[in-house]
C-alpha positions as CSV (number, residue, x, y, z in Angstrom):
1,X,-22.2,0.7,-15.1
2,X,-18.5,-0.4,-15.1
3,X,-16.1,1.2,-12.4
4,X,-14.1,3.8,-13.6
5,X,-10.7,2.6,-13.2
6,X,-8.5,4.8,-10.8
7,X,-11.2,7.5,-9.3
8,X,-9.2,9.5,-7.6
9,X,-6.4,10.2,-10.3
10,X,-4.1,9.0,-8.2
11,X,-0.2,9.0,-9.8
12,X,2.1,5.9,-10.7
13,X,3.8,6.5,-7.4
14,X,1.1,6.8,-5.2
15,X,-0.6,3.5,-6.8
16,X,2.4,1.5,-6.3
17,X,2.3,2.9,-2.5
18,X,-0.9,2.4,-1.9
19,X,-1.0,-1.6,-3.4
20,X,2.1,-1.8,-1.0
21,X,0.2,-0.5,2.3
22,X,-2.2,-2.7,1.2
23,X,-0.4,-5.3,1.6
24,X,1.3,-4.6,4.4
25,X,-1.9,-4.0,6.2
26,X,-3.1,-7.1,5.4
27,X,-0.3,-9.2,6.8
28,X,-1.7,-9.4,10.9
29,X,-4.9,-10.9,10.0
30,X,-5.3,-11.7,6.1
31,X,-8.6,-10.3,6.3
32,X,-10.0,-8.6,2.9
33,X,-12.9,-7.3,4.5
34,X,-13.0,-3.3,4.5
35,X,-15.1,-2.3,7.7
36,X,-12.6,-0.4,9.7
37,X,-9.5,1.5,9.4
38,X,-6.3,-1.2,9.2
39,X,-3.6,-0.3,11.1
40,X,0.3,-0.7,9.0
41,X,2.6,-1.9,10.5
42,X,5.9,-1.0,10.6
43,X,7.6,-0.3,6.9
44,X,10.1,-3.6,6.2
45,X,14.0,-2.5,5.9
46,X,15.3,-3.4,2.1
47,X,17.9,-5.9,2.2
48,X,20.2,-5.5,-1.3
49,X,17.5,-4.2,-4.0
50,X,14.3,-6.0,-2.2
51,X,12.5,-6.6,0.6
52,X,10.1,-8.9,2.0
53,X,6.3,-8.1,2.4
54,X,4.6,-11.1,4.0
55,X,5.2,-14.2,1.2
56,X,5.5,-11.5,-1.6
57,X,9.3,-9.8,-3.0
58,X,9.1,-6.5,-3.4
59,X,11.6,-4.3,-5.8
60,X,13.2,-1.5,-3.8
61,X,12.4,0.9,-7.0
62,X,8.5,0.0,-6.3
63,X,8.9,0.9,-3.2
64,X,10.0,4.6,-2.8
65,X,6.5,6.0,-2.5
66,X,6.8,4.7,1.4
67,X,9.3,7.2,2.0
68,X,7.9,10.2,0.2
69,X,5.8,12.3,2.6
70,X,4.1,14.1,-0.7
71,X,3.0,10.7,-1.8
72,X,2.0,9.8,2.1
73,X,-0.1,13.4,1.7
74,X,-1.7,12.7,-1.0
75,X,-2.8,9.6,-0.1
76,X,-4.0,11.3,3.6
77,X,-6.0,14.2,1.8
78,X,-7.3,11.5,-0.9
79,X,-9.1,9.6,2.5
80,X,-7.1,6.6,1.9
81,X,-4.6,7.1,4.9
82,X,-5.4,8.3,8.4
83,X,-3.1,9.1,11.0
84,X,0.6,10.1,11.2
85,X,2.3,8.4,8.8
86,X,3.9,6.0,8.5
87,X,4.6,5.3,12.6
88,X,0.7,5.8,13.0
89,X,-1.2,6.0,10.0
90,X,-3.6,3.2,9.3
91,X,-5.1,2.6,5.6
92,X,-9.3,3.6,5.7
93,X,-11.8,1.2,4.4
94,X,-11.5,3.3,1.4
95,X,-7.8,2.7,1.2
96,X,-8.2,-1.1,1.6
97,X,-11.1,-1.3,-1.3
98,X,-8.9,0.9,-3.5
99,X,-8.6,-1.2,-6.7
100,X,-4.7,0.0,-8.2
101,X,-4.4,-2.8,-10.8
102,X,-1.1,-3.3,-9.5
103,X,-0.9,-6.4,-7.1
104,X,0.2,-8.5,-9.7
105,X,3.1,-5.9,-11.2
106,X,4.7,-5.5,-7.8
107,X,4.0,-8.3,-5.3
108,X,6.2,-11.1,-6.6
109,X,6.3,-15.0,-4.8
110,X,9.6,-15.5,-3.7
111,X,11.2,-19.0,-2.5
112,X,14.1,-17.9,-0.4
């Protein structure tokens, strides 16, 4: 049987979000492996319309989820967050293994 794509119904915003935590999460030890809660780090600070998330370019637009606490609720009540966002919130195993689709939309190389 195929995944369904997007269980939890979760909106534009809160996809973007989560592929971003993701991310973020991701950047202390590069590990993909979702066993145990992964702690995110502090947010980046935008610098012009972008910011910086580990070797990826990030637009600021994609971004506004981070600041949103309905989005950060959501994403809490959904079991993908834990913890008092976003000082000390850390994405579940459920949260890391979340497949949003959006990686590639988002995350861009950069070369500065």
């Amino acid at each position: 049987m195929v995944a369904k794509r997007n269980p939890l119904k979760l909106n534009a915003l809160q996809l973007k979000t989560l592929t971003l935590l993701q991310a973020l999460s991701s950047l202390d030890d590069g590990a993909d492996v979702p066993e145990t809660d992964r702690l995110i780090p502090m947010l980046p600070s935008p610098h012009g319309n972008h910011f910086h998330v580990g070797q990826y370019v990030v637009s600021g637009g994609d971004a506004t989820g981070l600041h949103n606490p309905a989005v950060w609720a959501a994403l809490t009540r959904k079991g993908l967050v834990v913890g008092v966002p976003p000082a000390n919130a850390s994405l579940t195993p459920a949260g890391i293994a979340y497949e949003t689709g959006l990686s590639e939309k988002i995350l861009h190389s950069h070369d500065h």
